[in-house]
N, C-alpha and C positions, 0 to 999 in steps of 0.2 A: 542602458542606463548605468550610469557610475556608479560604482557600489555605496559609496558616498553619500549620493544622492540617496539612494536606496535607506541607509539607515538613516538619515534626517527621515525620511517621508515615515517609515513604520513606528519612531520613535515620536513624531509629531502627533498623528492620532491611533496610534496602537495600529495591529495587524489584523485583519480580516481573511477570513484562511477559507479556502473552498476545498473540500474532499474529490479527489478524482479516483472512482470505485472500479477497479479492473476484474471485468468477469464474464472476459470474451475467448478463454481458452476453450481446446478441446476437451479435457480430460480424458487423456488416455491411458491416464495409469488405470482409471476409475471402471477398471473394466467392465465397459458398456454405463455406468451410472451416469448420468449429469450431477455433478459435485452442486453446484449452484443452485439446482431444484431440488438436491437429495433432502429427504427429510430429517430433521434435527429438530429433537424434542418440539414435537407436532407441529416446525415450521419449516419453510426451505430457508436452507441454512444464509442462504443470501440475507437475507430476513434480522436473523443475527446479528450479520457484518453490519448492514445498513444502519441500525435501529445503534448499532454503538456511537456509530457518527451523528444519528440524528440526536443523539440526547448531552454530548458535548458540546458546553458550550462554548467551547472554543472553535467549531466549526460555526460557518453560517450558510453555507449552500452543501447541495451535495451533487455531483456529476457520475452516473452509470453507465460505464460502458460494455457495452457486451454483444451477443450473437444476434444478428439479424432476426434469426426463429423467436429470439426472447422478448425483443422490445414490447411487442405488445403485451404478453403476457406478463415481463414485470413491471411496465408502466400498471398494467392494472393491479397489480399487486403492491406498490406502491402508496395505491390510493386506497387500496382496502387495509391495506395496515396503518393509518395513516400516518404515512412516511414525510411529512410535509417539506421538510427540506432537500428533497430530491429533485430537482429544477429540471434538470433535462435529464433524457437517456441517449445514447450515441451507438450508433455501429465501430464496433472494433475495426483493426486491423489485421493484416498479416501474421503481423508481429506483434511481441508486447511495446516494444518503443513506438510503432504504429497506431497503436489501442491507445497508451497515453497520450500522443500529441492529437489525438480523435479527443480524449477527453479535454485536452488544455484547450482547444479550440473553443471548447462552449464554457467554459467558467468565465464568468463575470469580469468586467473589466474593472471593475475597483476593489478586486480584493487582489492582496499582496501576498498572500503564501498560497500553496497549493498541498496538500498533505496526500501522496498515493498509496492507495494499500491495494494489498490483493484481496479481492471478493472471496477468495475461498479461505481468508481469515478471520473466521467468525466469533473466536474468544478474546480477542481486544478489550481491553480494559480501558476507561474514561484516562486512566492514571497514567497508563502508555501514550495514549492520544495526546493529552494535558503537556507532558513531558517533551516530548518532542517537539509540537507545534511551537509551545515556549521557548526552546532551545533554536528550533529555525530564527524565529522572529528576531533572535539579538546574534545569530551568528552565518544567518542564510541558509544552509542546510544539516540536517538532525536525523538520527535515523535510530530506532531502538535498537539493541543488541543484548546477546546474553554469552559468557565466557562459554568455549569449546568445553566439553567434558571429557570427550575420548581424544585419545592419542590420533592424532591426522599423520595421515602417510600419503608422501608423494611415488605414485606411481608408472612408470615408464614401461609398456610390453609384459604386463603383468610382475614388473619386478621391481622394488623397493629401491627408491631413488634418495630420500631423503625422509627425514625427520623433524618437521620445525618445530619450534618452542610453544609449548601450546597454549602458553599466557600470556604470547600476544596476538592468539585466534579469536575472532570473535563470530556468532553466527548471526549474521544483519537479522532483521523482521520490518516486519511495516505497522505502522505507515512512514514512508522516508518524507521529509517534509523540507520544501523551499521555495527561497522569495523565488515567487510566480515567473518574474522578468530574468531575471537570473537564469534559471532552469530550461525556461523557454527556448533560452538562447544556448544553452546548452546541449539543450536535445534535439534541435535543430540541425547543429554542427555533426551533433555524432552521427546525426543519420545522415546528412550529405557526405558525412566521410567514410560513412560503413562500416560504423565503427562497432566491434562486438560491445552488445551491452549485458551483463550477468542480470545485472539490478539497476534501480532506479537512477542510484549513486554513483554508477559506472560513469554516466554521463556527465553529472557534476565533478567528477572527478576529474575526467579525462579535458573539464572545462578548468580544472587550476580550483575550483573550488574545496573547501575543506569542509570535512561532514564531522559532524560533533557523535558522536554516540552517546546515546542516553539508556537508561534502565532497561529492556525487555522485560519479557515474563517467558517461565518455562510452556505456561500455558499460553500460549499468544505463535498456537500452532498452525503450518498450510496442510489442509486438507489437500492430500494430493492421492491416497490411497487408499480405498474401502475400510483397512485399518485405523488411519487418520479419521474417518469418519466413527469409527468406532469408541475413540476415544472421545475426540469431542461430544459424543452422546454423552461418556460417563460424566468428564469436567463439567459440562453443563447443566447436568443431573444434580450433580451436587450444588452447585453455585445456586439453585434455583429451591430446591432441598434445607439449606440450613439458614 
């Protein structure tokens, strides 16, 4: 589809955005835990992530992808939280590009953005959501971000190669958010060409597309290590607390 065409059609009756929830990793940092079912302030933290997307209203469906072992037990959890706007759950992939084109596969044929985040991002704020979705819809792809703090070093055989400018670093987050047909087509290509993918954006990238960055949060961290989990207890403590 023409990009053309693309912004008459979102600009005619606004953008309909479907959430594609990635939460089909191992966790192997997570030594031995399942980050996804670990408990977070007496929920699994998946629970979290979900429940940010289901109360944005900028979202209108929500697509869950993840491990074979979980389907069932988070479709039921799902319905006991009532998560209503969870529409289907999908088997992952291999990969993470695999996991995502498992989720594009089942989002809805009339909504025009698709917003992916990682499952084991569970302190998303509506304000992150909001931001980015809106910034997709008038520019195709949006992804939050928060400036580098520390000095980044390029490293070669353990020895100091270089120094880059660290205020034009930025640290992506999710959810990266774009027109559905657009991306589609983009993650398609990257995986028929093998193409390494870091992030979501890799793929829109390596498609010619330009990604807008918008606001992050320092809080708007991935659980990737029993630590991470640590923290996220505190943040959430408090957010829940005052």
């Amino acid at each position: 589809m023409a990009v053309s065409n693309v912004l008459r059609k979102l600009s005619a009756r606004g953008a309909k955005c479907a959430a594609v929830i990635v939460a089909a990793g191992n966790a192997t940092r997570m030594k031995g835990t399942d980050k996804i079912m670990a408990e977070l302030c007496g929920e699994p933290l998946i629970v979290h992530t979900l429940r940010a997307f289901e109360q944005s209203e900028d979202v209108q469906e929500i697509i869950l992808v993840t491990r074979e072992e979980l389907l069932q037990p988070l479709s039921e959890l799902c319905v006991a939280k009532k998560l209503s706007k969870v529409k289907k759950l999908c088997k992952g992939g291999e990969t993470r590009a695999a996991s995502v084109q498992a989720g594009l596969d089942q989002v809805s044929k009339d909504c025009d953005l698709v917003a992916i985040h990682d499952g084991a991002r569970p302190l998303v704020s509506g304000v992150v959501i909001h931001d980015a979705i809106r910034k997709a819809a008038k520019f195709h792809a949006a992804a939050p971000a928060i400036p580098v703090k520390d000095t980044v070093k390029v490293v070669h055989g353990g020895v100091v190669e270089s120094t880059p400018d660290r205020s034009a670093l930025y640290a992506v987050q999710t959810p990266q958010v774009f027109t559905l047909s657009l991306y589609r087509a983009a993650l398609e290509k990257a995986i028929a060409g093998k193409k390494e993918l870091t992030d979501d954006c890799s793929a829109a990238e390596q498609y010619g597309m330009n990604v807008v960055i918008t606001e992050g949060s320092d809080v708007n961290l991935k659980v990737t290590t029993p630590t991470d989990l640590i923290l996220a207890e505190a943040i959430l403590s408090r957010r829940t607390t005052i």
